[in-house]
C-alpha positions as CSV (number, residue, x, y, z in Angstrom):
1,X,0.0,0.0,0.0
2,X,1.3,3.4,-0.9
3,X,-0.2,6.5,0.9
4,X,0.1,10.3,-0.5
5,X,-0.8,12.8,1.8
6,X,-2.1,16.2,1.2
7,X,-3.7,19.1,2.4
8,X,-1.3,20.4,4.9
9,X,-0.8,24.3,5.7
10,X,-0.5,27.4,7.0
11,X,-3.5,28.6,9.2
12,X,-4.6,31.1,12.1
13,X,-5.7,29.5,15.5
14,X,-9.3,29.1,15.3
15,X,-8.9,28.3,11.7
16,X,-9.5,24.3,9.5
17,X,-7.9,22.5,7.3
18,X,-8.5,19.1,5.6
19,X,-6.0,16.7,4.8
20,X,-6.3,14.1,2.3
21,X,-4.7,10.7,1.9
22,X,-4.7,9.1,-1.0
23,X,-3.7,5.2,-1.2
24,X,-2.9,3.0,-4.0
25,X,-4.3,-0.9,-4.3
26,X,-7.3,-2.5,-4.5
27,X,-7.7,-3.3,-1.4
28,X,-8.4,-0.3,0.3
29,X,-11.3,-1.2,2.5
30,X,-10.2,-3.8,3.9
31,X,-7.7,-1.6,6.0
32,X,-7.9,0.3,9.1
33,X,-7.1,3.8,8.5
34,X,-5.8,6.5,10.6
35,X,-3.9,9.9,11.0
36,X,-1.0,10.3,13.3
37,X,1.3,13.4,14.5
38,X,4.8,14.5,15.4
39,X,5.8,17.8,17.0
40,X,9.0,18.7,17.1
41,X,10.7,17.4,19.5
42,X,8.1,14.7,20.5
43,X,7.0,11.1,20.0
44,X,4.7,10.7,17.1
45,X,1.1,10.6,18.3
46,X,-1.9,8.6,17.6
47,X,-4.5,11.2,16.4
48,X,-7.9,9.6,14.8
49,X,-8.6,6.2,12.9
50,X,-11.5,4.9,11.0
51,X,-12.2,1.2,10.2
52,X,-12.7,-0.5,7.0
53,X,-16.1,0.2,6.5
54,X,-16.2,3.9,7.9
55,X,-18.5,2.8,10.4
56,X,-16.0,3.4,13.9
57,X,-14.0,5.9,14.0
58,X,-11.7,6.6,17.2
59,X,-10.0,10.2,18.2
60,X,-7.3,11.3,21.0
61,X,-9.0,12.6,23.4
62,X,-7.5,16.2,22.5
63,X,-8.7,16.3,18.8
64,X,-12.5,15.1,20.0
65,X,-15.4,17.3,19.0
66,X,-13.1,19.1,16.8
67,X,-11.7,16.8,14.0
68,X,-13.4,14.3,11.7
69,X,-12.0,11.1,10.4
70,X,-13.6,9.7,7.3
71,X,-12.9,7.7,4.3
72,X,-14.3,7.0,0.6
73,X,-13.4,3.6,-0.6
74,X,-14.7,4.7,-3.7
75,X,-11.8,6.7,-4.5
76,X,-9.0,5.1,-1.9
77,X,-9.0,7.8,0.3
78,X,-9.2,9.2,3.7
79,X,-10.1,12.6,5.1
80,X,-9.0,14.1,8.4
81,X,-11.3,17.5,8.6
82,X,-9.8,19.7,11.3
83,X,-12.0,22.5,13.1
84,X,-10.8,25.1,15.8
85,X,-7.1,24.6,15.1
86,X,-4.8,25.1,18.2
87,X,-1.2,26.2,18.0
88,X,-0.6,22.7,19.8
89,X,-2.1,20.9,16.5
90,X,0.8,22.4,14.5
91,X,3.5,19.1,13.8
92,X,3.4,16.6,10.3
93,X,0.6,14.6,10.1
94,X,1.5,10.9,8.8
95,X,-1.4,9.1,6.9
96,X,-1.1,5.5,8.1
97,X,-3.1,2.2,7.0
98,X,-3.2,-0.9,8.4
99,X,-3.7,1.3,12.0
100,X,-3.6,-1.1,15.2
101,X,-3.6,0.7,19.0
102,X,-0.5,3.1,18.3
103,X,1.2,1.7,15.3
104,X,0.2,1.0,11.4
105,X,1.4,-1.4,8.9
106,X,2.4,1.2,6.6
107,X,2.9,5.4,6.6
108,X,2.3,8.1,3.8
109,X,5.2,11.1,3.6
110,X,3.5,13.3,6.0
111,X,2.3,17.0,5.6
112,X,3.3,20.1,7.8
113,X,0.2,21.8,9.5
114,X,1.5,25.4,11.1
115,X,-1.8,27.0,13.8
116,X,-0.3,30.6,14.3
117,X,-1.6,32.0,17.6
C-alpha cells in the first residue's frame, strides 16, 4: 500500500484544514485507516482512525469534538477534517493504513500543519 498525503498548511488558530490521503491498491477497504502526528521534538502521536467500512472511528481525546476522520473507498482515500485549530495541533501529520492501538502497517510522507496563535 502506498499512501500520499495532502492538504497540509499554514492557518490562524481558530482556523480548518483538511487533509487528504490518498492510497494506491485494490484493497483499500479492507484496511484500518488513521492519521497520526509528530511535533517537534516529541514522539509521534496517535491522532484519529477509522475502520474498513467507515462505520468506527476513534479520536485522542485532545482532537475530540473538533476533528473528523472519514474515508471514501470509492476513491482510496481518507479525510481528516480539522476544526478550531490550536497552536498545539501544528507538527506533520502521517497518513497511516493498516492502524492497530498506536502503530500502522504502513505510513504516507506526512504533511506540515503550522496554527499561528
Amino acid at each position: 500500500v502506498q499512501l500520499q498525503a495532502s492538504g497540509g498548511g499554514l492557518v490562524p488558530a481558530g482556523g480548518s484544514l483538511r487533509l487528504s490521503c490518498a492510497a494506491s491498491g485494490r484493497t483499500f477497504s479492507s484496511y484500518n485507516m488513521g492519521w497520526f502526528r509528530q511535533a517537534p521534538g516529541k514522539e509521534r502521536q496517535f491522532v484519529a482512525a477509522v475502520s474498513g467500512s467507515g462505520d468506527d472511528t476513534y479520536y485522542t481525546d485532545s482532537v475530540k469534538g473538533r476533528f473528523t476522520i472519514s474515508r471514501d473507498n470509492a476513491k482510496n482515500t481518507v479525510y481528516l477534517q480539522m476544526n478550531s485549530l490550536k497552536p498545539e495541533d501544528t507538527a506533520v501529520y502521517y497518513c497511516a493504513a493498516g492502524v492497530q492501538l498506536s502503530t500502522a502497517a504502513y505510513w504516507g510522507q506526512g504533511t506540515q500543519v503550522t496554527v499561528s496563535s
